[in-house]
C-alpha positions as CSV (number, residue, x, y, z in Angstrom):
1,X,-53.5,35.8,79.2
2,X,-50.2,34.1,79.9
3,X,-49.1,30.7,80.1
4,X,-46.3,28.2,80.4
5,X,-45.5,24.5,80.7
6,X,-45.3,23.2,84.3
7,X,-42.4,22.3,85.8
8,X,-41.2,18.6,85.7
9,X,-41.5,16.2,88.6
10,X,-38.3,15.3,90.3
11,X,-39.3,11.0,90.2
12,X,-41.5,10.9,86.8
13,X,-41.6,6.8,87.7
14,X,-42.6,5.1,83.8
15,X,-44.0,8.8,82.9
16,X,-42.4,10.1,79.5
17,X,-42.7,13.5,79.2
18,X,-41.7,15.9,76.4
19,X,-42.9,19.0,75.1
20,X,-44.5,20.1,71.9
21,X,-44.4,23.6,70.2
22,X,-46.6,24.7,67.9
23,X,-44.7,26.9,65.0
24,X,-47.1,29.5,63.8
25,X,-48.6,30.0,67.3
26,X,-45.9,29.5,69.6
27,X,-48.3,27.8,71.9
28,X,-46.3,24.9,73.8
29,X,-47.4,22.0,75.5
30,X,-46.4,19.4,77.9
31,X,-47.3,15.8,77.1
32,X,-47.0,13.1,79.5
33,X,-47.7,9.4,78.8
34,X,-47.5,6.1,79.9
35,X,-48.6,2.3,79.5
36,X,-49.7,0.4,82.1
37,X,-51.9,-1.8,80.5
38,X,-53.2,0.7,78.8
39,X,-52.4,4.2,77.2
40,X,-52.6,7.2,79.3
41,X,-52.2,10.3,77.7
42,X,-52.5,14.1,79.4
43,X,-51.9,17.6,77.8
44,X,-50.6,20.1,80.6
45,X,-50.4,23.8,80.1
46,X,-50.6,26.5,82.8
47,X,-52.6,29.9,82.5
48,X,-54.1,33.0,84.0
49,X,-55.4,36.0,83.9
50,X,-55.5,38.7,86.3
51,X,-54.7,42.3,86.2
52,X,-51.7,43.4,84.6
53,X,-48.7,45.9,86.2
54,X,-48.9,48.5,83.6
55,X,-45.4,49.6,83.4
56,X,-44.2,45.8,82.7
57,X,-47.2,44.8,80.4
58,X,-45.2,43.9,76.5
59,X,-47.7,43.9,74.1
60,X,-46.8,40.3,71.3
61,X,-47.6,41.2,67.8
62,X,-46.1,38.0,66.5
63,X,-45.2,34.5,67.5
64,X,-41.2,34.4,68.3
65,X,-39.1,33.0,66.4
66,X,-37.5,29.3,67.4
């Protein structure tokens, strides 16, 4: 599996967005939020699988280091 945060928007508009790392895993997400009357939260993380190119697969044994 890999993943990554999605890029952000050019006009966010009253959108904050910030991102959020967990330590132990190394797992990071994007948060977005806003009020407009209410709360509006969203979690945003991208991922895949598909079949690996053998000679460029690097096999993680721990989380990196921040």
């Amino acid at each position: 599996m890999a993943a990554r945060i999605p890029d952000v928007p050019a006009i966010t508009g009253d959108t904050e967005i910030s991102v959020v790392s967990d330590v132990c895993s190394g797992l990071t997400i994007q948060v977005r939020d806003r009020y407009d009357g209410r709360l509006e939260v969203s979690y945003m993380l991208m991922y895949g699988f598909a079949a690996g190119n053998k000679p460029m697969i690097e096999r993680i044994v721990r989380p990196a280091t921040l």
